[in-house]
C-alpha positions in Angstrom: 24.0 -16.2 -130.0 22.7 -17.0 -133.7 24.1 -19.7 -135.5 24.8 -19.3 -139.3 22.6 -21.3 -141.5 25.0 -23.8 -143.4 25.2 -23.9 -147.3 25.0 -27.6 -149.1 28.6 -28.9 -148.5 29.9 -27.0 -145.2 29.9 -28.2 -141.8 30.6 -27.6 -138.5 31.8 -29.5 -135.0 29.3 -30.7 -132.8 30.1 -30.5 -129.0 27.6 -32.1 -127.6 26.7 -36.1 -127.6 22.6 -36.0 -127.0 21.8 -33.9 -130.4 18.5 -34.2 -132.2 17.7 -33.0 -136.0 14.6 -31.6 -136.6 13.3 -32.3 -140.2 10.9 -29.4 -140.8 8.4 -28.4 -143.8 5.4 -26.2 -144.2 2.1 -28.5 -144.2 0.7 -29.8 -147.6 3.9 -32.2 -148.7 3.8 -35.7 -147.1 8.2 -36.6 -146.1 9.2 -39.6 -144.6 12.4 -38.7 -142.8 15.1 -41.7 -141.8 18.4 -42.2 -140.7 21.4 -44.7 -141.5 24.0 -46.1 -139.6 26.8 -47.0 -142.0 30.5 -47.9 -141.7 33.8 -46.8 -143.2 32.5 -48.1 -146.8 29.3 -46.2 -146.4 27.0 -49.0 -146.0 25.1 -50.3 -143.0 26.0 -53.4 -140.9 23.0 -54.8 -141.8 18.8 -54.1 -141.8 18.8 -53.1 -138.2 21.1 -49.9 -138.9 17.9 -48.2 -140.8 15.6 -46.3 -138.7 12.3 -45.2 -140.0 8.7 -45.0 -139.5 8.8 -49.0 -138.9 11.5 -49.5 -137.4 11.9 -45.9 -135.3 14.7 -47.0 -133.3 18.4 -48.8 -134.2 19.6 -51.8 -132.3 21.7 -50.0 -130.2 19.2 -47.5 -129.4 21.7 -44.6 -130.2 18.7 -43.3 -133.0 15.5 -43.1 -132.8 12.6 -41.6 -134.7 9.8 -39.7 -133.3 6.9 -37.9 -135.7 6.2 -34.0 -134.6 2.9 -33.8 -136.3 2.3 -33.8 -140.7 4.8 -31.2 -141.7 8.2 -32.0 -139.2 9.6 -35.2 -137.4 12.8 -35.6 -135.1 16.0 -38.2 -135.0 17.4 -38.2 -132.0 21.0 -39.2 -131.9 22.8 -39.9 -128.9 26.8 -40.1 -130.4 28.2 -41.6 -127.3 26.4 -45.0 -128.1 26.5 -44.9 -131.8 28.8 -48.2 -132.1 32.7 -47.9 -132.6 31.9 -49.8 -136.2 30.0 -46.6 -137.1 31.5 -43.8 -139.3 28.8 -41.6 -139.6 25.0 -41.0 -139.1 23.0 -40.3 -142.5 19.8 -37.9 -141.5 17.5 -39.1 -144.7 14.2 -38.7 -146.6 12.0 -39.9 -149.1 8.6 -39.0 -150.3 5.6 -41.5 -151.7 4.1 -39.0 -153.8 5.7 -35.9 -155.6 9.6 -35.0 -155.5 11.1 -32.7 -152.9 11.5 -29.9 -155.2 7.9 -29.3 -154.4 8.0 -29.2 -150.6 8.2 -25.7 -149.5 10.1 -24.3 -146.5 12.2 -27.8 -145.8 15.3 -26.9 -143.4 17.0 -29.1 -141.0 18.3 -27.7 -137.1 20.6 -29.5 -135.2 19.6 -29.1 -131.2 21.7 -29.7 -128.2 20.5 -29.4 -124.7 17.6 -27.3 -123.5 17.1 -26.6 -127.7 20.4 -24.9 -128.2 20.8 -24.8 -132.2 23.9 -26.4 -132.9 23.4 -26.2 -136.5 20.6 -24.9 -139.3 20.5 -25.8 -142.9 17.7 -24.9 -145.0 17.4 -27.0 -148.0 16.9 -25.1 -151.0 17.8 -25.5 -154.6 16.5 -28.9 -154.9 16.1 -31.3 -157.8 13.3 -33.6 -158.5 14.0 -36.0 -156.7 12.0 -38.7 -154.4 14.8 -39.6 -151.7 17.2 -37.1 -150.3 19.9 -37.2 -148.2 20.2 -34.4 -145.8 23.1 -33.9 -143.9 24.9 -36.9 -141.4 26.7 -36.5 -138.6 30.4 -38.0 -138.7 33.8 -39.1 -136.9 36.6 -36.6 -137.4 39.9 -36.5 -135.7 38.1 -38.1 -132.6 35.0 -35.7 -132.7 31.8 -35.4 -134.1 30.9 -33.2 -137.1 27.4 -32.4 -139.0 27.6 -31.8 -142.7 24.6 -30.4 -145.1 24.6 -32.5 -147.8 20.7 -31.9 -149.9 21.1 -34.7 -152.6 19.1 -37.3 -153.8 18.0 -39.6 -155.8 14.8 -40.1 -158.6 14.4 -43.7 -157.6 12.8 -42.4 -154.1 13.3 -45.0 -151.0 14.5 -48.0 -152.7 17.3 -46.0 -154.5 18.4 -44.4 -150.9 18.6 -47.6 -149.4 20.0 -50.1 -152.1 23.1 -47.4 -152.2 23.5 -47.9 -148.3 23.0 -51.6 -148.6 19.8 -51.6 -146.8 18.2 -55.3 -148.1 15.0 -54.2 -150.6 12.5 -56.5 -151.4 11.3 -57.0 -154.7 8.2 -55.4 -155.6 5.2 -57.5 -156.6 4.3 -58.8 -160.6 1.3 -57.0 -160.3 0.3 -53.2 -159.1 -1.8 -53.9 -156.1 -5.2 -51.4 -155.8 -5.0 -47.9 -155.2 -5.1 -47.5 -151.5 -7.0 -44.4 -149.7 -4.2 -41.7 -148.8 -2.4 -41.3 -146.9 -0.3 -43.9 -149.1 3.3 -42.8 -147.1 1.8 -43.6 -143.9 -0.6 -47.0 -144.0 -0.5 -47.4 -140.0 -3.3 -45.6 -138.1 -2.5 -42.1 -137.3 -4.0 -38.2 -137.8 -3.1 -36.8 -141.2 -3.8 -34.0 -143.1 -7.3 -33.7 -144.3 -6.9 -33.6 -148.1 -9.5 -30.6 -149.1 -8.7 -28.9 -145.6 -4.9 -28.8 -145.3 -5.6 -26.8 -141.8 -7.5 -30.1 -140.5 -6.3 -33.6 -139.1 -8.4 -36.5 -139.6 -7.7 -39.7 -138.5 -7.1 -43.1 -140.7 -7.6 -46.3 -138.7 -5.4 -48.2 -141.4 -8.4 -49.3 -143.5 -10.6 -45.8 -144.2 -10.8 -42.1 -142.8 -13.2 -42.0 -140.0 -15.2 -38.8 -139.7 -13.3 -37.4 -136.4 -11.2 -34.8 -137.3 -9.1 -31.6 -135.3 -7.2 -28.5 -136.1 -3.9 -28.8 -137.1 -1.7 -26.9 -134.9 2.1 -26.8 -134.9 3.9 -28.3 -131.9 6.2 -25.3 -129.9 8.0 -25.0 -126.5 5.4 -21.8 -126.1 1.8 -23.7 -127.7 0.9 -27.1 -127.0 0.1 -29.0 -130.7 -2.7 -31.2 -129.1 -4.9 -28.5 -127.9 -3.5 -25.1 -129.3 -3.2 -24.0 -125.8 -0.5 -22.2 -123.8 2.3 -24.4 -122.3 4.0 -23.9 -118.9 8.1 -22.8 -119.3 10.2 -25.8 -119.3 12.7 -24.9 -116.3 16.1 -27.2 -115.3 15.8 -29.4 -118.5 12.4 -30.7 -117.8 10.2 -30.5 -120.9 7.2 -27.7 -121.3 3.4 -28.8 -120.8 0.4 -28.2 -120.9 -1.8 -27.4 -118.0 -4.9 -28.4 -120.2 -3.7 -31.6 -121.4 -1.4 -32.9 -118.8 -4.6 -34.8 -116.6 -6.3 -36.2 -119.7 -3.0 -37.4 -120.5 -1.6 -38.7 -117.2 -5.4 -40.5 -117.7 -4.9 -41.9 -120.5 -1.5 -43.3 -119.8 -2.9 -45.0 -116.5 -5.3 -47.0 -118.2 -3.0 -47.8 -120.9 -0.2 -49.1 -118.8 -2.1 -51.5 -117.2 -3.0 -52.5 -120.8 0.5 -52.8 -122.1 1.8 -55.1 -119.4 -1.4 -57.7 -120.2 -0.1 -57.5 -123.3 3.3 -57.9 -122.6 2.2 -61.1 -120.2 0.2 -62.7 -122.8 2.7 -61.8 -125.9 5.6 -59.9 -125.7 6.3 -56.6 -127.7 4.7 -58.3 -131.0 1.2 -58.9 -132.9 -1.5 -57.1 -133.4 -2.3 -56.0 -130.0 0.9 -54.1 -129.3 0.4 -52.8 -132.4 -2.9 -51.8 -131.2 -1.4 -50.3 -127.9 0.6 -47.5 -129.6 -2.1 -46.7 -132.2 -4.6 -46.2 -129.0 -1.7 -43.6 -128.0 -1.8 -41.7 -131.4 -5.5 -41.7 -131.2 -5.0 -40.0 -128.0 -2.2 -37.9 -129.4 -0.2 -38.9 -126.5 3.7 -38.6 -127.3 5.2 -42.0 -128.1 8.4 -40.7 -125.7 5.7 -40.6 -122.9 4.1 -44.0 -123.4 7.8 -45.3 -123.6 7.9 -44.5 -120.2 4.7 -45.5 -118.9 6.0 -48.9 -120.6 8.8 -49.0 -118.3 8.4 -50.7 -115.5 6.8 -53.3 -117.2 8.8 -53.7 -120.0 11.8 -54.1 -117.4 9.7 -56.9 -115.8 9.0 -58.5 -119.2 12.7 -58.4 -119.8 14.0 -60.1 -116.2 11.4 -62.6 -117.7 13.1 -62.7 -121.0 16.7 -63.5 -119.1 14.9 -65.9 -116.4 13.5 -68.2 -119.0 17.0 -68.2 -121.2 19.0 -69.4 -118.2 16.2 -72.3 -117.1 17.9 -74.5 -119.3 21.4 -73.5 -118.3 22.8 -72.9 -121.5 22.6 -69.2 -123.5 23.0 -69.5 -127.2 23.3 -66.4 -129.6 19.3 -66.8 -130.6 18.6 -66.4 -127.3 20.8 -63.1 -126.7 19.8 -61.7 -130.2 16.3 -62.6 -129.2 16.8 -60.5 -125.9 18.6 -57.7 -128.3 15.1 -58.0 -130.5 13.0 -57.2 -127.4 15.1 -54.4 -126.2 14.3 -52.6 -129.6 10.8 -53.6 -129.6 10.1 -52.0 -125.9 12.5 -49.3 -126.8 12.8 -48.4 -123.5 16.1 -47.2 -122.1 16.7 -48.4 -118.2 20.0 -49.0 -116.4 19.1 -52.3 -115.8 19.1 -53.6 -119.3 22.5 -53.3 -119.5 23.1 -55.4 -116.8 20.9 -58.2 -118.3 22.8 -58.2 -121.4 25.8 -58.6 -120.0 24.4 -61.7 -118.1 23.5 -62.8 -121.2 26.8 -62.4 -122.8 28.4 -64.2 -119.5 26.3 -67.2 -120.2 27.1 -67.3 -123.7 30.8 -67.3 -122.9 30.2 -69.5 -120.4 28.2 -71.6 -122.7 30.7 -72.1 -125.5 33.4 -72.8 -122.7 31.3 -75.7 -121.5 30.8 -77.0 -125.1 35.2 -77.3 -125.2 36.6 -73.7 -126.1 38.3 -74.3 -122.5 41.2 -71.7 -121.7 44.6 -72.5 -121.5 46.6 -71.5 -118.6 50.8 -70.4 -119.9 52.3 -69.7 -117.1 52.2 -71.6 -113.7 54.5 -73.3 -110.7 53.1 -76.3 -110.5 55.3 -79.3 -111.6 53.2 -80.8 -114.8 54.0 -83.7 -117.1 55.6 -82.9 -120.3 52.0 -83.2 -122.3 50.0 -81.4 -119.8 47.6 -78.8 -120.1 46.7 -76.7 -117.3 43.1 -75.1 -117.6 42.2 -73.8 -114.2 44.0 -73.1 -110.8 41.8 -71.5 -108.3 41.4 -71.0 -104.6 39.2 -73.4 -103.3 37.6 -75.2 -100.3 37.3 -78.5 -100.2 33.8 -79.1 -98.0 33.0 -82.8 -97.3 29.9 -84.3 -95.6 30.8 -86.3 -93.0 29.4 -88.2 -89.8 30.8 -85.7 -87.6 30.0 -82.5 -89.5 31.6 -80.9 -92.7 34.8 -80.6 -93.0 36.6 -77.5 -94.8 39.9 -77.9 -96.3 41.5 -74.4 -97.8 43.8 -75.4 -101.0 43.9 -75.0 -105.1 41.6 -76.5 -107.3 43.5 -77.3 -110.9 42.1 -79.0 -113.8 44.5 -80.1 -116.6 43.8 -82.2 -119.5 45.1 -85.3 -117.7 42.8 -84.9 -114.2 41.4 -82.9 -111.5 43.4 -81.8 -108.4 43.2 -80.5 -104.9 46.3 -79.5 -103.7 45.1 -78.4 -99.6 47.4 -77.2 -96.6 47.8 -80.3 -95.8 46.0 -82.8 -98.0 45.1 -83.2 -101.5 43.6 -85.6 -103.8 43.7 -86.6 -107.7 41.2 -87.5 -109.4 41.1 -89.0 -113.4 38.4 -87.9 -115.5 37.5 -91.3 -116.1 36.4 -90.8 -112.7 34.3 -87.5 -112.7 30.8 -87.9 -113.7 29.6 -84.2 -113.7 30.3 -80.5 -112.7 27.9 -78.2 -111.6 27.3 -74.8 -110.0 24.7 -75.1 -106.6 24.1 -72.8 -104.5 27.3 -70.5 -104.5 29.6 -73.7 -104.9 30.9 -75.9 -107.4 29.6 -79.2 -107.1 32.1 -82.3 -108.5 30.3 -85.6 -108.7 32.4 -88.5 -108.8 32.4 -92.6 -109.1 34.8 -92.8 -106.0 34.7 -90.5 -102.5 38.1 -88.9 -102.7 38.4 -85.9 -104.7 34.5 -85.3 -105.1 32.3 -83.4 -103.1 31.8 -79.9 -102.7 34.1 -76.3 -103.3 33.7 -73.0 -102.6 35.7 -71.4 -105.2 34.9 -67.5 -106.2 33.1 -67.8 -109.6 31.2 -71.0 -109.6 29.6 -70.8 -112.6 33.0 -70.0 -114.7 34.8 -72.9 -112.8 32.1 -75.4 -113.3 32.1 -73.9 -117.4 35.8 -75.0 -117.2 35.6 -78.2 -115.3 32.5 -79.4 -117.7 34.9 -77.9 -120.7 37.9 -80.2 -120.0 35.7 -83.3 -119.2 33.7 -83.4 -122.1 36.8 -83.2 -124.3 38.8 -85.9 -122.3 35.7 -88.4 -122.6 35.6 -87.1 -125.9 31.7 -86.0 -125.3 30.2 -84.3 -128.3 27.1 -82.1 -127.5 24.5 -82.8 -130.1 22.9 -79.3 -131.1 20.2 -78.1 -129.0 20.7 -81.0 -126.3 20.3 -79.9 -122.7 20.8 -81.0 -119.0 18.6 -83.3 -117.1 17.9 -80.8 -114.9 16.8 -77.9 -117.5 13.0 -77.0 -117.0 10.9 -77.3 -119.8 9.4 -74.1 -121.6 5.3 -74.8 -120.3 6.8 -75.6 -116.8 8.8 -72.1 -116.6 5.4 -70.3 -117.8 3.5 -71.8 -115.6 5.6 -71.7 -112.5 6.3 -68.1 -113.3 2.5 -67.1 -113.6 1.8 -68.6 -110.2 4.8 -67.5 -108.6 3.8 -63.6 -110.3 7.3 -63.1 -111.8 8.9 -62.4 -108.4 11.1 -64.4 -105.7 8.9 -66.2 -103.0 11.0 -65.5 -100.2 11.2 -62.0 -100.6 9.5 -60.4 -103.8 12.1 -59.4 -105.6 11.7 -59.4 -109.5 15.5 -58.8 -110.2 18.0 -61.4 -110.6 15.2 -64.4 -110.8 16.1 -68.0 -110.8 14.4 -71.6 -111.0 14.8 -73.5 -107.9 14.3 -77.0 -107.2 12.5 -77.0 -103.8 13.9 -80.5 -103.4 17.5 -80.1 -104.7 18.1 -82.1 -108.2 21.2 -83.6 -106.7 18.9 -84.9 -103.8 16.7 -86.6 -105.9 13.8 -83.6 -106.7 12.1 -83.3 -109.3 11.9 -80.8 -112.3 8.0 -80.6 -111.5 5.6 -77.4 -111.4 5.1 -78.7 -107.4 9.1 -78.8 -106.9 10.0 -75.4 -108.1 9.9 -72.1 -107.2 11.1 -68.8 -108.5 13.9 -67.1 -105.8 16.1 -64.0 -106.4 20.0 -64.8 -106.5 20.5 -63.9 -102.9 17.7 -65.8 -101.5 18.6 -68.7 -103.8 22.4 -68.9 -102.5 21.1 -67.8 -98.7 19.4 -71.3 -99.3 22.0 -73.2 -100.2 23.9 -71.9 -97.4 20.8 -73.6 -95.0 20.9 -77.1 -96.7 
């Protein structure tokens, strides 16, 4: 079935939710394509929402550049994670030198799966202009729609982007030095030879070198590293080439064991991950396969990411955004990322709980006084330490403003919060230290680290306890004790080698008088770390 080619101003439904938009021109003319993520008002949430050669990928990883050689480059857009603030997806372009009426044969083509054209629109009639938008994708009615747009502006990049809001910086006083071209694209790369448009040479971001290779136009039929056949793409699995696939695969071993060095020593920043991906265009290996290469160890670095953020045991919105900053960076995409965010977001609610925003419980039966507040009610065991053994006592632990209470089957206890000292979560329980014996001790209650949030919550506002910014617990461990405990420990658990879920444990519990030494701690997945609690 062909699909019509749309004229400026029509548009059609999308029915798919993994699309891509090729950006396509005959070789000679240098584009820059982009896309936008903007709201109702038509302006973006902020600089993350702009995705271009710089910044290929958003912050919610729903768009994300990839370049298809010097004359074509693709935005893939998956619409069921652009954010619910998002209107619409703005496919753009802008061009260093020249105006787009001077670019021959530019047309964009909507894809869906397996290549199925959605949607063509070849640009024609242009104006002199340096920026153009495209077309976008948008919300309608519930669904998703494409529209071909083709208009621009004359004040190239930083007119396309001061409309959407996109933050410009001011350009310098004074004119810097002509550059070398390519002056669109500074980073290291292959680029048209300028007195041989049929020839790629590369730029190592300083000056051309003298290597150079054919220029040849990537298809699903001819590979555009080699000019060789490629093998039919069959069940949704990408075509490749039998020529280039072991040089490749090669190339990629060495360089993952490079990336996660690099990773180790300095996370998805500085000059030697920039390094790592311009080693990849050298190789003119696709950035979508090193992305996966990357995986494993960028799912490592980010377990190490979330270990280090909870040593202290408090999450603040740096420290989540600094995890969001990472994600984008790695540009990776891995089921378990979303699990570690929402971790993340757990401690930060738990966090700002703990600092006072305690809930507030409307509805109960228990018999409170008339200025009561009830915060918590929970079932709990009671589990005390005594001569002949523990002793378990089933029953409701409730927290009010006024104090602490364990109403059991048949005991209970009340405790002031003059009394309580602290609150903590150890070892699958909530620990409540006290000044006298009776109403302290141990409970195992089903979320331990929301009830201890709580329980801190309440105490620090009826001792009237302000937290001065930054301040942690005794028992946090300092940032050169995590590294270093985590480099001997290799970033998994001890007990069983697990690098999910990791934790720093005292090998001596805190509460038992251990110390918050490299010597007393040890890395331990969740399970092992409450399986341990359930020995001591």
């Amino acid at each position: 079935m062909t699909t019509a080619a749309l004229a400026r101003g029509a548009n059609t439904t999308i029915d798919e939710t993994a699309v891509k938009a090729l950006i396509a021109w005959r070789a000679g003319a240098t584009v820059d394509p982009c896309a936008l993520l903007v709201d109702a008002g038509g302006k973006v949430r902020g600089d993350a929402d702009f995705v271009f050669y710089n910044q290929p990928r958003d912050a919610s990883g729903a768009v994300s550049l990839s370049t298809d050689g010097p004359a074509a480059a693709t935005l893939a857009v998956d619409l069921a994670r652009v954010p619910a603030g998002v209107d619409s997806v703005v496919i753009a372009g802008s061009m260093d030198a020249g105006t787009f009426d001077t670019v021959p044969g530019l047309a964009v083509t909507v894809t869906g799966r397996q290549g199925r054209v959605l949607a063509t629109f070849p640009v024609l009639d242009v104006e002199p202009v340096a920026a153009m938008v495209f077309g976008e994708f948008y919300r309608r009615q519930g669904r998703w729609k494409f529209r071909a747009i083709g208009q621009g502006w004359d004040s190239g990049l930083a007119g396309l982007a001061t409309h959407y809001g996109v933050t410009v910086d001011e350009p310098p006083a004074a004119a810097p030095e002509p550059r070398p071209e390519p002056v669109s694209r500074p980073r290291p790369d292959w680029y048209v030879t300028p007195d041989r448009p049929g020839v790629l040479r590369w730029w190592n971001g300083t000056e051309w070198s003298a290597q150079t290779v054919p220029l040849v136009h990537d298809t699903p039929a001819v590979c555009g590293r080699c000019g060789g056949p490629k093998l039919r793409s069959y069940a949704g699995v990408p075509s490749t080439c039998r020529r280039c696939e072991p040089e490749v695969n090669g190339v990629l071993a060495g360089w993952r064991t490079k990336a996660a060095r690099v990773l180790a020593a300095s996370g998805p920043t500085g000059p030697a991950w920039d390094e790592l991906w311009s080693e990849l265009r050298y190789y003119r290996v696709r950035e979508e396969a090193g992305r996966e290469a990357l995986r494993p160890a960028a799912v490592h670095h980010l377990h190490r990411v979330l270990t280090f953020a909870f040593a202290d045991g408090i999450i603040e919105q740096h420290e989540l955004d600094g995890f969001d900053e990472a994600v984008r960076r790695l540009g990776v995409i891995d089921p378990a990322i979303s699990g570690m965010r929402r971790r993340l977001q757990r401690g930060l609610e738990l966090g700002l709980i703990t600092n006072g925003a305690v809930p507030r419980i409307g509805q109960s039966t228990l018999h409170l006084d008339a200025d009561e507040i009830l915060h918590l009610e929970v079932p709990a065991v009671h589990v005390r330490n005594l001569a002949k053994g523990p002793r378990r006592s089933s029953g409701r632990l409730i927290a009010t403003n006024a104090k602490l209470r364990f109403v059991g089957d048949t005991a209970g206890s009340d405790l002031a919060w003059a009394k309580v000292l602290e609150a903590r979560p150890e070892y699958g329980t909530v620990v409540v230290a006290a000044t006298t014996a009776r109403g302290g001790g141990s409970y195992e209650v089903g979320d331990p680290e929301y009830v201890a949030a709580v329980l801190t919550g309440v105490l620090k506002i009826a001792k009237r306890i302000v937290a001065a910014p930054g301040q942690r617990d005794s028992r946090s461990v300092p940032p050169a004790i995590r590294a270093e405990v985590w480099r001997r420990d290799g970033g998994a658990c001890v007990e069983c080698q697990a690098t999910e879920y990791l934790e720093f444990d005292h090998v001596i519990p805190w509460s038992r008088g251990g110390a918050t030494s490299v010597g007393n701690l040890q890395l331990l997945c969740r399970r092992c770390n409450l399986a341990k609690g359930a020995r001591i």
